[in-house]
N, C-alpha and C positions, 0 to 999 in steps of 0.2 A: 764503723770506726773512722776516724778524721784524727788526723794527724799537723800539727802545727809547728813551722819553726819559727821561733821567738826572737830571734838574732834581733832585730831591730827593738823589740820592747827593751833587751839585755843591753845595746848599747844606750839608749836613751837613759838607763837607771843608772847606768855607768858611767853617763855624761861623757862619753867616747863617739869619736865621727868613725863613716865608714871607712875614709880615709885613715884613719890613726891603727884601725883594726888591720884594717890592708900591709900597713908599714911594717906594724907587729907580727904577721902570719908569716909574710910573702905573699901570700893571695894575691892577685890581681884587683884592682877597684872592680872594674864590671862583676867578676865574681862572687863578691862583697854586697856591690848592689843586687844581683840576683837573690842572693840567699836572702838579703830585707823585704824583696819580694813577696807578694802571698801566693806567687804562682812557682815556689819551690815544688819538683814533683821526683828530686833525685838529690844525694850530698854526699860524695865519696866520702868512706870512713878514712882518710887522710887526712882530708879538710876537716871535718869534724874535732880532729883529735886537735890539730893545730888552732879552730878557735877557742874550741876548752881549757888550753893551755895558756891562750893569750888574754882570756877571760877569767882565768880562774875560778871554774864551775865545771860543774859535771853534766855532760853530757844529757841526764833525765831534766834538766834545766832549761836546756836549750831544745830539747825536744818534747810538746806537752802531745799529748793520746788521751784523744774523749773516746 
């Protein structure tokens, strides 16, 4: 099983910088950049909850499972 986080594909469709998402969360930019990273290997469900809301998606969106 392989797991993916999408964060960066969600803001490109979104036409949203990492920076804009940061502003909207709290999150920190470096955290922000991390998670566009494909070396995500952890994401507190805090943070989770906070970009879903700033994104307005659900959570099986931002997280794809082959």
């Amino acid at each position: 099983m392989s797991i993916k986080f999408r964060l960066r594909e969600i803001l490109d469709k979104k036409d949203m910088t990492q920076r804009e998402l940061s502003r909207l969360t709290g999150l920190r930019p470096s955290t922000i950049n991390h998670l566009c990273s494909e070396r995500v290997d952890r994401v507190y469900l805090e943070t989770l909850e906070l970009i879903c809301k700033a994104l307005d998606i659900n959570v099986n969106e931002l997280i794809e499972i082959k």
